[in-house]
GUGU-114778 format. One record per residue (C-alpha): residue in three letters; x, y, z; residue number from 1. Coordinates in Angstrom, 3 decimals, always signed. Layout:
   residuo         xx         yy         zz   num
       ALA          X          Y          Z   NUM
...
//
This chain:
   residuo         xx         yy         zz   num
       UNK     -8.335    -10.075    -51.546     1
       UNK     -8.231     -8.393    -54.587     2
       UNK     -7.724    -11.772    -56.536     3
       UNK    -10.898    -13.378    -54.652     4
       UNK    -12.997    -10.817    -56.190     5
       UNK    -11.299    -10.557    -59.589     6
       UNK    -11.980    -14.266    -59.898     7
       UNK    -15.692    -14.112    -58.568     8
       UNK    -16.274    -11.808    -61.512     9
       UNK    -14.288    -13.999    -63.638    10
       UNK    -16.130    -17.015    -62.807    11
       UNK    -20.011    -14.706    -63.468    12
       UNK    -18.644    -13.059    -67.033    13
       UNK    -17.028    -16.103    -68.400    14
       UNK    -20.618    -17.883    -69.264    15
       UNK    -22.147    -14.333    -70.365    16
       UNK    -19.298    -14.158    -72.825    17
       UNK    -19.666    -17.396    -73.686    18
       UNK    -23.560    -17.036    -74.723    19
       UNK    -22.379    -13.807    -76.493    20
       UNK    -19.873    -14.741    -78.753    21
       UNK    -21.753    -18.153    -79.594    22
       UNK    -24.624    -15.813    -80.708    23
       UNK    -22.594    -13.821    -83.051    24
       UNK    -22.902    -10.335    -80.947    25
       UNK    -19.374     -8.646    -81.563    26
       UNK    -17.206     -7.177    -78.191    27
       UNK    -17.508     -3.948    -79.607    28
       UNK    -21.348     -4.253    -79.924    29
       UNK    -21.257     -5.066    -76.120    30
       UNK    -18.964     -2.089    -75.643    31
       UNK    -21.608     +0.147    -77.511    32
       UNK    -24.941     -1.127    -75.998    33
       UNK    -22.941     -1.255    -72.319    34
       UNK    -22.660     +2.948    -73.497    35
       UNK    -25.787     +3.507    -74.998    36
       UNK    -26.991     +1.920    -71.605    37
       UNK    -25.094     +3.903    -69.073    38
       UNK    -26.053     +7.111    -70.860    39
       UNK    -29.669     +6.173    -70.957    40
       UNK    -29.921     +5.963    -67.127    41
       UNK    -27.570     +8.333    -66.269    42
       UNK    -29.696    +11.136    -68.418    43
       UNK    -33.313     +9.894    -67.681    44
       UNK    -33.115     +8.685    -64.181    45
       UNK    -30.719    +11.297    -62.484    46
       UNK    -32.570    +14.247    -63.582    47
       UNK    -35.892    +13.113    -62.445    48
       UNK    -34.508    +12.061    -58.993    49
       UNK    -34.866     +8.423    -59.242    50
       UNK    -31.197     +8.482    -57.851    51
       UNK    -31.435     +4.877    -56.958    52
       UNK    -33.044     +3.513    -59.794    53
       UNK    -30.546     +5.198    -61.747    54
       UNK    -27.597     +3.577    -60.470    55
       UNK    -28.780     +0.341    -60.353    56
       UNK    -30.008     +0.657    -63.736    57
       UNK    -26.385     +1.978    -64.617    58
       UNK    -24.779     -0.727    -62.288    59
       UNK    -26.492     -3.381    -64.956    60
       UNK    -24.938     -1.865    -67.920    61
       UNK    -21.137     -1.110    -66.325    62
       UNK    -20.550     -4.941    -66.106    63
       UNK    -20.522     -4.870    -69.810    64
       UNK    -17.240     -3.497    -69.365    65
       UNK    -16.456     -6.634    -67.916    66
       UNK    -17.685     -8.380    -70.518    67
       UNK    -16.657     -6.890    -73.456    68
       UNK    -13.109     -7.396    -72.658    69
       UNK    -13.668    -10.833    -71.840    70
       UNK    -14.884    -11.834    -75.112    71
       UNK    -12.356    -10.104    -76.548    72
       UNK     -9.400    -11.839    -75.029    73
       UNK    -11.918    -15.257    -75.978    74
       UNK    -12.369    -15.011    -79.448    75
       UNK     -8.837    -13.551    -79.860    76
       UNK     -9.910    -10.295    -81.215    77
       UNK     -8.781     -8.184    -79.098    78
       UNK     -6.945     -4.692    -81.040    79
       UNK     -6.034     -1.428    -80.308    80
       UNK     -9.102     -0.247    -81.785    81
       UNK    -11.248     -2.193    -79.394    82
       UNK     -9.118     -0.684    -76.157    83
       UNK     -9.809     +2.977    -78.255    84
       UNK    -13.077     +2.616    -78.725    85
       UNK    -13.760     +0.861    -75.218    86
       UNK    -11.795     +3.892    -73.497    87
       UNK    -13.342     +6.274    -75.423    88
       UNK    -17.067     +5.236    -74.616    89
       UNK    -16.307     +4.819    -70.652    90
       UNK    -15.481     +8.704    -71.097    91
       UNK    -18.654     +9.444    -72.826    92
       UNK    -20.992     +7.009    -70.092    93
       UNK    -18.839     +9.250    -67.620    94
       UNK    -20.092    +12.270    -69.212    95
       UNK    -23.641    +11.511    -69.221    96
       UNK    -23.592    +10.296    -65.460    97
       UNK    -21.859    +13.822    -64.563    98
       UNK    -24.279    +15.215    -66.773    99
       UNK    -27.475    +13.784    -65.293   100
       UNK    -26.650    +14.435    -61.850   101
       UNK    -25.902    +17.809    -62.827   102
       UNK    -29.356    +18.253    -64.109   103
       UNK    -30.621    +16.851    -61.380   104
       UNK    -28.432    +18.958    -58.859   105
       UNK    -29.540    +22.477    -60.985   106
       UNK    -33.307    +21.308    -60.037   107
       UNK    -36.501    +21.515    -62.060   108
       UNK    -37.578    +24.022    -64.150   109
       UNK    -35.883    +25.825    -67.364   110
       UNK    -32.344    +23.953    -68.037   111
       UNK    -32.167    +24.997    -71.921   112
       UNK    -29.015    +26.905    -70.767   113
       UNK    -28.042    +23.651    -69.255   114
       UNK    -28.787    +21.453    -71.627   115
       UNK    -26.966    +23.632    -74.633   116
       UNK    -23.866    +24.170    -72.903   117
       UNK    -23.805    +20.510    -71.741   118
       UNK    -24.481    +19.555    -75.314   119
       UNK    -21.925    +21.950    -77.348   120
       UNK    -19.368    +20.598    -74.936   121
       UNK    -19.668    +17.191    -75.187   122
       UNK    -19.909    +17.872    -79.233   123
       UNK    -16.784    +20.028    -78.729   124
       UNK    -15.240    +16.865    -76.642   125
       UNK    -16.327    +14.884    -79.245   126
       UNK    -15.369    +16.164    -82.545   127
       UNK    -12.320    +18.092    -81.192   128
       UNK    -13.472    +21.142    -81.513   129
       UNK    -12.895    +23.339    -78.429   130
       UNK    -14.123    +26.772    -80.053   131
       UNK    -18.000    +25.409    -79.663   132
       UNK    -17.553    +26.003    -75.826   133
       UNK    -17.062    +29.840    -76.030   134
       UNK    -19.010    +30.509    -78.784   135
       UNK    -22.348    +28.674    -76.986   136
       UNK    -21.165    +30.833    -73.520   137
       UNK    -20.971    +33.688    -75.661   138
       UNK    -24.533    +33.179    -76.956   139
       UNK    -25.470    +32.579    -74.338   140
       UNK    -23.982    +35.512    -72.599   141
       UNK    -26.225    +37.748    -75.300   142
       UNK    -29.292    +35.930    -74.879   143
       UNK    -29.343    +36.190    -71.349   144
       UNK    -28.395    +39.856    -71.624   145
       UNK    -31.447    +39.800    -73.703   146
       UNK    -33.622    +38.302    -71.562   147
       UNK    -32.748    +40.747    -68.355   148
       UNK    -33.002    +43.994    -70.768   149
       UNK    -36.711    +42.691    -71.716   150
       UNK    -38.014    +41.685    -68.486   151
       UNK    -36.734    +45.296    -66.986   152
       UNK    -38.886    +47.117    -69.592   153
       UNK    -41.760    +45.290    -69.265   154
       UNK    -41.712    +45.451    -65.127   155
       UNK    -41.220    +49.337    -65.748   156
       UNK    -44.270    +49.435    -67.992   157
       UNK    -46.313    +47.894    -65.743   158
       UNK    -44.821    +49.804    -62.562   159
       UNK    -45.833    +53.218    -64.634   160
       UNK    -49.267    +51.766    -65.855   161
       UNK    -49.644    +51.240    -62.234   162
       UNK    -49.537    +54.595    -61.318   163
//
């Protein structure tokens, strides 16, 4: 079974890889748009709702996957840096789609905690450097703080201007 459908695939990607390579675009280009792509959809269409939309929009740009390999192993270029950077991009498309659904599961309104915690980790993820995550919860910890102290005063100065 699993053949039948490997080979289905096969027989779609083969003439998109084709067309591709005959036009110059590189597998690592496909690897990078297919990215750029998922990452797109995931983060505009998942936050917004368009649940649907997003994953078919996604859906179009996951079969580069496909295809990107299968130039690879055409024009013989295949490396280990191709297989690095291929990996490495699925985990960042796989970040964004978490990401936009968790947007989209938090719910309208104020996300800039969200979206800077969501941010300093994938740049921690990123760059390998694990210390951003704390240090954003910890500013976050103080802004917050912040925010609670100032919106106590300012409901007690209007409870006593009430009275």
């Amino acid at each position: 079974m699993l053949n039948r459908f490997r080979a289905f695939w096969t027989k779609v990607i083969t003439p998109i890889a084709k067309l591709l390579l005959r036009l110059g675009v590189s597998p690592d280009a496909v690897t990078l748009v297919g990215t750029l792509g998922v990452a797109f959809g995931a983060l505009f269409f998942f936050p917004r709702g368009d649940l649907l939309v997003g994953v078919l929009f996604i859906t179009a740009f996951v079969f580069s996957d496909l295809v990107d390999g299968t130039m690879a192993r055409m024009s013989g270029s295949s490396s280990k840096w191709g297989a690095f950077l291929d990996s490495t991009l699925d985990r960042l498309g796989d970040a964004a789609i978490f990401d936009g659904l968790t947007m989209y599961y938090v719910g309208p309104g104020e996300n800039d905690r969200l979206v800077a915690i969501l941010v300093m980790t994938g740049l921690a993820a990123l760059f390998d450097v694990p210390v951003l995550i704390p240090i954003t919860l910890g500013l976050l910890a103080v802004a917050s703080t912040i925010t609670v102290v100032q919106r106590i005063l300012t409901v007690r100065r209007q409870a006593l201007a009430a009275t």
